[in-house]
N, C-alpha and C positions, 0 to 999 in steps of 0.2 A: 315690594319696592325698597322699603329700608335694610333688607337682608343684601338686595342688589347693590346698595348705594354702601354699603359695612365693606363690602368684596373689594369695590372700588377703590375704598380707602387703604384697605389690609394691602394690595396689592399694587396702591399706585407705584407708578416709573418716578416717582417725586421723592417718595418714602422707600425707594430702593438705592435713590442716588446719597441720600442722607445716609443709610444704615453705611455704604458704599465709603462716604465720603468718613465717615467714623471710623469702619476700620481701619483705613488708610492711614486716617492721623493716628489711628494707637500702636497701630506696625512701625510706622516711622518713631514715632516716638519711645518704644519698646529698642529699638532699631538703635537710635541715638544713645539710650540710655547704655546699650548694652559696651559699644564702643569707647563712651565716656569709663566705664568701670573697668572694661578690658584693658584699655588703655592709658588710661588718666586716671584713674583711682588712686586712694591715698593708699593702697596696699593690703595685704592679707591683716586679719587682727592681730597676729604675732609680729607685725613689723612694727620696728624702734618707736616710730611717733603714736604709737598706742600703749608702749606701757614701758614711756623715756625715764622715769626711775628706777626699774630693774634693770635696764640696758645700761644705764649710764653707770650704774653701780657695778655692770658687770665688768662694762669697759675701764674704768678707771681704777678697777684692781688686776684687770691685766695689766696696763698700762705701768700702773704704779706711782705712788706718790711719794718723793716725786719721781717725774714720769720719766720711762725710758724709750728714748725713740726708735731701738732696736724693737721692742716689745708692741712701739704704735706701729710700726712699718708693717710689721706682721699679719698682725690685727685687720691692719685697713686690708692690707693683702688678702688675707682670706678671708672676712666676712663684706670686701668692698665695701667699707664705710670711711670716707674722709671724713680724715682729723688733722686738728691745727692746734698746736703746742705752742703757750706765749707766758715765759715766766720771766723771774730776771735773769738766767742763766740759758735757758734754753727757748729757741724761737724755731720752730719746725709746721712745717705742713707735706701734706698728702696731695693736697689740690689746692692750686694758688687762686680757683676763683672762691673760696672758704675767705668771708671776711674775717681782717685781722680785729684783734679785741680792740683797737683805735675807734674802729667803723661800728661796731657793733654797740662801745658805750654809747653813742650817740641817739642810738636808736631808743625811740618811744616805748618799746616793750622792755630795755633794759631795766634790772630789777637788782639794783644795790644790795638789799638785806637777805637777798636768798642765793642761796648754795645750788641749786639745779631749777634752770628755766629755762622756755623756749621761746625762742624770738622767731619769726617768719621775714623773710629780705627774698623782693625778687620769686614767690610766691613758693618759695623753699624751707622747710621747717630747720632750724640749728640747735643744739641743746647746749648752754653752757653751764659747765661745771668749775664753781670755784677749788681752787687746789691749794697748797699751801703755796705762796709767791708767786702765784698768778692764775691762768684760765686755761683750760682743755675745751674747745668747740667740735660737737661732733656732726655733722651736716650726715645721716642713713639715707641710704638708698630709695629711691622712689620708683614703683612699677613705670611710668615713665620717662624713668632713665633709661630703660630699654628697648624703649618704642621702636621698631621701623617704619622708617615714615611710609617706603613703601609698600608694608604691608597696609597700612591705615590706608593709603588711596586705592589699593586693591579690595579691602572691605567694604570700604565705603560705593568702589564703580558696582561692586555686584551688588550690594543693598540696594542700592539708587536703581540698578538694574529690573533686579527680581522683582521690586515694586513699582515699576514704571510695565514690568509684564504683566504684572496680576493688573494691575488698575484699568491697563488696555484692553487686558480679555474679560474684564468684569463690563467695560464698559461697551465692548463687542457685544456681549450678549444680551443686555441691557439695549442695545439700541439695534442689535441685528436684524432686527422686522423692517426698519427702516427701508433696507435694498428694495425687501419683497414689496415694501409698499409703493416705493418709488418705480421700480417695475408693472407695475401690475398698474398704476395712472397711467405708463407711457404708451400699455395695450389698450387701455381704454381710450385714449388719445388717441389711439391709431385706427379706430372703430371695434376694437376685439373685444365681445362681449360674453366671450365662451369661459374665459377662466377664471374663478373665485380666488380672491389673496389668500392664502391660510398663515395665518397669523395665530398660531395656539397661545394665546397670551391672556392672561385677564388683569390687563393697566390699558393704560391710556392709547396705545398703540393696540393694542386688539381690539378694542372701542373703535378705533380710526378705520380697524381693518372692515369689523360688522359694517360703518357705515357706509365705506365706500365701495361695497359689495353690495347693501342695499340699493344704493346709489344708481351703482350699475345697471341692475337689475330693471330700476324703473325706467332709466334713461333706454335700455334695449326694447323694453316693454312699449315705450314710447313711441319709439323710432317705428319699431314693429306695425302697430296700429299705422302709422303715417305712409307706411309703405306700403302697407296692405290697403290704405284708402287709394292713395295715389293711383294703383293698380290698378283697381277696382274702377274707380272713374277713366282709368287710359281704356280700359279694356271697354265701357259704356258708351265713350266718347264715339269709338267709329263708325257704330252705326249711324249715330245721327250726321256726322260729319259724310258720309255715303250717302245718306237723302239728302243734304244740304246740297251737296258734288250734280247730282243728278238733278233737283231743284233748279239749281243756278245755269245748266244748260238751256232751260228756259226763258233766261231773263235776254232779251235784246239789247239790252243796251251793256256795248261793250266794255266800259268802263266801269260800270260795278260789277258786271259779268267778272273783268279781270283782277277785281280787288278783292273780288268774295275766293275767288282760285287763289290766289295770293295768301291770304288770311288760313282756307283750309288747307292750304298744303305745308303752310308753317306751321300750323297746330298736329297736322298726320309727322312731320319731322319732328316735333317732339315727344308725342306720344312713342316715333317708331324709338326715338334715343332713349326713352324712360321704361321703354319694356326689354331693350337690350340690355340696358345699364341692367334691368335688375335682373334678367335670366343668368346675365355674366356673374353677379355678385354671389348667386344662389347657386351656380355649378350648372344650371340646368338647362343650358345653351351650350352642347360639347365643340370641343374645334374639331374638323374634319382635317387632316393634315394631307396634303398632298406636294409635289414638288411643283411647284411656277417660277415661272421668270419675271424679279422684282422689278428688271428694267421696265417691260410691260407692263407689269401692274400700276406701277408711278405715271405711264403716260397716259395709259386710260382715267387714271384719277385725275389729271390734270385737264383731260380733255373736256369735260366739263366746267371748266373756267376758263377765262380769257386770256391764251396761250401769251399775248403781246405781253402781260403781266408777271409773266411768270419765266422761269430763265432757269433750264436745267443744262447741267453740267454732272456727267458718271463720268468713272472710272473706267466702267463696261458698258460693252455694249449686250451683255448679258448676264446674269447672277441668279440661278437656280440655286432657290432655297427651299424648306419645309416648314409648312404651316398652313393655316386655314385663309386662302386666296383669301374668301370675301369679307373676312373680317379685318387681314391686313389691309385691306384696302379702304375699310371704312375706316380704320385710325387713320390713314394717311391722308385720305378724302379728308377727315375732320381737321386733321390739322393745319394743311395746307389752306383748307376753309378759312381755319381763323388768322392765318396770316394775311391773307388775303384783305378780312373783312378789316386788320387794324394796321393795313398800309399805308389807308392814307392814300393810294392809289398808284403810289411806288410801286417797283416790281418786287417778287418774291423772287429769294435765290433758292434753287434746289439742287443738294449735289449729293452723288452714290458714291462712296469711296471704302475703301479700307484700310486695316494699321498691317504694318508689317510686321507686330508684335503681337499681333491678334488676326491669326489667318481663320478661326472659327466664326469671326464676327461682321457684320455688312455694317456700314453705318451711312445714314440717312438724314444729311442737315436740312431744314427748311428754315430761312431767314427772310424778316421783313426788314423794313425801313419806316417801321412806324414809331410810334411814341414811347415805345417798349413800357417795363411793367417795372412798377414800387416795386424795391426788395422786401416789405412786410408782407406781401402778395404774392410773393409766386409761391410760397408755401401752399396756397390755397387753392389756385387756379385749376385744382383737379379736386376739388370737393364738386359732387352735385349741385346743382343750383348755382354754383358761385360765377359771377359774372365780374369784372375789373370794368366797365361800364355801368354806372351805376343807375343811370339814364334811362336805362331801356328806350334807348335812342332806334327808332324802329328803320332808321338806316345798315342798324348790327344787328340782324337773324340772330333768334339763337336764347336759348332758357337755361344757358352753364352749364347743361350735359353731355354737349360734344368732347370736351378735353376728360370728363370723368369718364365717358366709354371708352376714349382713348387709350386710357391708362390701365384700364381695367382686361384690356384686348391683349394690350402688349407684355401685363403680367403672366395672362394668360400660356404666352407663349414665351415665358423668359427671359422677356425683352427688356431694357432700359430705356427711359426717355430721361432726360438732363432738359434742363433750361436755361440759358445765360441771357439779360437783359440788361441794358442802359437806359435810363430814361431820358427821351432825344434822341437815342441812335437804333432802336430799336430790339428785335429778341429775336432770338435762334436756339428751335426745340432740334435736338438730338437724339436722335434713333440709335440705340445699336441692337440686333438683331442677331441673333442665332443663324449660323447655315443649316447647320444638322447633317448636312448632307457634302458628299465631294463634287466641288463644282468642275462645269462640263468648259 
């Protein structure tokens, strides 16, 4: 366990983002420095303001004392060092921003008893050398004088660049597990329990991945058991409910006779939606595809409910499609059921139409006028079990498995169902459906 919990440490995403956030500041910092030197440094060591008493001695015997301004013009010329001549006779410079010896006695570093010193003005080194009747100022070149500024904002956007990539792709790889994780919740979310996250990682995020793979696993394992109980008691249930059926022919008195029929035929409709639901979900209920006429098949669904209620409107008065008749007719049964049941006692509108941008497609509205459905809720009204009736108000038939087989029918066959709801104005599921076939 402590060898486990050393790994942990060795390898945390904590102590990755530290080592991460380290290099960064000493790249920059390497970075900065290198640009201050390249750029702004005081110069190579053989420049003037490193060894201003052999320059100044050099210069001031070219020059000459005293000094000749042919011989400073020269000077400054080829070796580009302004200079300012101020004696009683001769007053000369190179460059007029070179202060005059006025400006410069004034200055705090001015040093009366010495013969060669430097003063700094304006963060510029000067050397002055006393002469016979007066001062020779030499202001040397600084690597700075040569700066291009736009080279410096071209160094500086790719520095800022190249480390703005490195930091991204460090920090890409460093959190790259993230997608797969977030992926692989929103299978889980969706019921898919077939694929493991692989997360090759040993920090905190392949921690996260081990357990939400455990996770998984037990929640499948779970389920599994539940639906193999469920099973198990639909499949035990009809025998007894077949003696009961056959019992209750017996009973004279009509009114429990009709309750007891009542009670078993709504428990055989459940058990028949819960052993559908799961052949569907298991593969092992195949569709039989054959071509029918959708028109017919809607009216036979309907004819089972109270026609006065209901209010179809097609586009056709025929539409040969392919698919499994009697399963599309139990989504459609089911649906129409439940509009039925949350009218309210309004009518249902039903209408067959098509898009003229989609000649592959049938599509199939059912609308009520009932209370329609919360927007937190329709996410869900195709989960098993799930009822928007929380009541079990036994005027609403029904154990939440007719809209899961629904769904589960029409996946089957590549089909779409949509839902729009208002609550107050009521909801309208949306079929679109596959031809497959060239209608007749």
């Amino acid at each position: 366990m402590q060898k486990k919990n050393k790994t942990k440490i060795r390898y945390s995403i904590f102590f990755k983002l530290i080592i991460l956030f380290v290099i960064f500041i000493v790249i920059v910092n390497l970075s900065i420095g290198f640009l201050v030197s390249r750029f702004f440094g005081k110069g190579p060591p053989g420049s003037p303001e490193h060894f201003p008493n052999l320059v100044n001695k050099y210069v001031i015997s070219s020059i000459g004392n005293p000094p000749d301004t042919n011989a400073a013009r020269k000077f400054s010329s080829e070796f580009e060092m302004n200079i300012r001549i101020e004696t009683s006779t001769v007053h000369w410079t190179s460059d007029e921003s070179i202060p005059d010896i006025a400006n410069v006695i004034r200055d705090n570093e001015f040093k009366k008893t010495e013969n060669v010193f430097m003063i700094w003005k304006k963060s510029r080194p000067y050397f002055i050398n006393k002469i016979d009747g007066g001062y020779i100022i030499l202001a040397p070149w600084l690597p700075r004088d040569m700066i291009n500024e736009t080279n410096i904002v071209i160094y500086a956007i790719l520095i800022i660049t190249l480390l703005a990539a490195l930091l991204y792709f460090s920090l890409s790889w460093i959190f790259g597990p993230v997608k797969k994780l977030s992926d692989g919740v929103k299978l889980i979310s969706e019921g898919n329990f077939n694929n493991n996250i692989e997360v090759n990682r040993k920090d905190e995020l392949g921690n996260l991945a081990d357990s939400i793979n455990e996770m998984k696993d037990n929640i499948s394992n779970m389920m599994k058991s539940k639906e193999t109980l469920l099973i198990d008691v639909s499949h035990e249930l009809r025998s007894p409910l077949t003696r009961i059926k056959l019992a209750n022919e017996f009973i004279e008195d009509k009114n429990i006779n009709a309750k007891i029929r009542d009670d078993v035929k709504e428990m055989e409709l459940m058990i028949s939606e819960l052993l559908d639901t799961y052949r569907m979900e298991k593969g092992n209920d195949k569709l039989y595809k054959l071509n029918f006429d959708l028109i017919n098949l809607i009216n036979k669904a309907i004819a089972k409910f109270d026609l006065n209620s209901i209010h179809v409107n097609s586009q056709f008065k025929e539409k040969i499609i392919s698919g499994d008749e009697r399963k599309i007719e139990t989504a459609i049964h089911n649906i129409i059921d439940n509009a039925v049941k949350y009218s309210d006692g309004k009518p249902v509108d039903i209408e067959v139409f098509e898009n003229s941008q989609r000649k592959d497609l049938v599509y199939v509205s059912v609308k009520d006028k009932g209370n329609g459905i919360a927007e937190e809720e329709l996410k869900k009204i195709f989960e098993p079990f799930y009822r928007i009736d929380k009541s079990r108000d036994k005027k609403i038939q029904g154990y939440g498995l007719g809209l899961s087989l629904v769904k589960k029918i029409l996946d089957g066959h590549n089909a779409e169902i949509k839902v729009n709801s208002k609550p107050g104005e009521g909801t309208e599921f949306l079929i679109s459906i596959p031809v497959s076939i060239q209608n007749h």
